[in-house]
C-alpha positions, -999 to 999 in steps of 0.1 A, spaced: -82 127 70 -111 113 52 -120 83 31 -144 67 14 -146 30 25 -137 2 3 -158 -31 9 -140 -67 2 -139 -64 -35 -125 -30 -36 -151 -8 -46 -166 21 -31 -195 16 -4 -220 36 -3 -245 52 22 -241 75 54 -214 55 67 -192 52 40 -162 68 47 -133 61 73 -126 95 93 -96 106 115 -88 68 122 -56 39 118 -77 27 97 -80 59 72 -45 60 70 -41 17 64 -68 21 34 -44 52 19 -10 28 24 -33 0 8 -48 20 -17 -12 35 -26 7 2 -31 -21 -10 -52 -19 15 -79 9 7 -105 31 36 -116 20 52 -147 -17 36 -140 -37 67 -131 -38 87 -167 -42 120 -146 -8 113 -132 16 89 -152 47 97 -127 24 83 -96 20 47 -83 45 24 -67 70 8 -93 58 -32 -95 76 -36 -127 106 -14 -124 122 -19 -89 94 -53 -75 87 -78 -98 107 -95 -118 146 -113 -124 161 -109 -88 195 -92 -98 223 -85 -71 220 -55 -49 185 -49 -56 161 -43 -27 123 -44 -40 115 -33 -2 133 -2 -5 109 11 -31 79 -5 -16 90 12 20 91 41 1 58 43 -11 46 37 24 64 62 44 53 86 16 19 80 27 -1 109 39 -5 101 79 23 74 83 50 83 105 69 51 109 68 14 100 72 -3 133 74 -41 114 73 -48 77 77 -85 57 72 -96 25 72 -129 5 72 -143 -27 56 -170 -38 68 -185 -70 40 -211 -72 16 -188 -72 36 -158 -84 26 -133 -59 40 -110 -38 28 -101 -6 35 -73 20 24 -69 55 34 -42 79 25 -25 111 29 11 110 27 41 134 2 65 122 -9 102 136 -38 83 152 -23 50 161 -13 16 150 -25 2 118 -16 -30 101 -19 -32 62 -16 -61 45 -12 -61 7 -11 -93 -25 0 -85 -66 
């Protein structure tokens, strides 16, 4: 499994050690990456991305579960084979929501923690 590394702000970095190989890490950047990307984002692919506005965000209505769908997403990651912890939290000051998790990859633990 290879990746090309992201630096703080989210874009590429570049150079001969610019990418994440074969690591928890490789696999936390996919679940990252994954959860970041809005469904019907990516114009190559309008049915991919995890649903923010469908099943996440939004009026709280009974019986929905936004961590189902965001669970999901994150066991349908490429590498993951469990999540071993998972949280999230909404802030309605600041109106984000925030997941962390620690997950059982094919190469080890890996924490990810994601903000929208």
């Amino acid at each position: 499994m290879r990746y090309r590394k992201l630096d703080a702000n989210g874009d590429y970095v570049l150079g001969p050690n610019a990418f994440l190989v074969n690591s928890p890490e490789t696999v936390a950047q996919a679940v990252e990456t994954r959860l970041k990307l809005w469904l019907a984002e990516w114009f190559v692919d309008t049915k991919d991305g995890t649903p923010w506005n469908e099943k996440v965000l939004g009026k709280r209505l009974p019986g929905k579960n936004p961590d189902a769908a965001l669970k999901q997403r994150i066991l349908g990651t490429p590498g993951v084979k469990q999540i071993t912890a998972y949280s999230s939290r909404f802030d309605g000051d600041t109106r984000e929501f925030s997941v962390a998790a620690t997950l059982d990859t094919i190469y080890g633990a890996a924490t990810i923690q994601v903000t929208q």
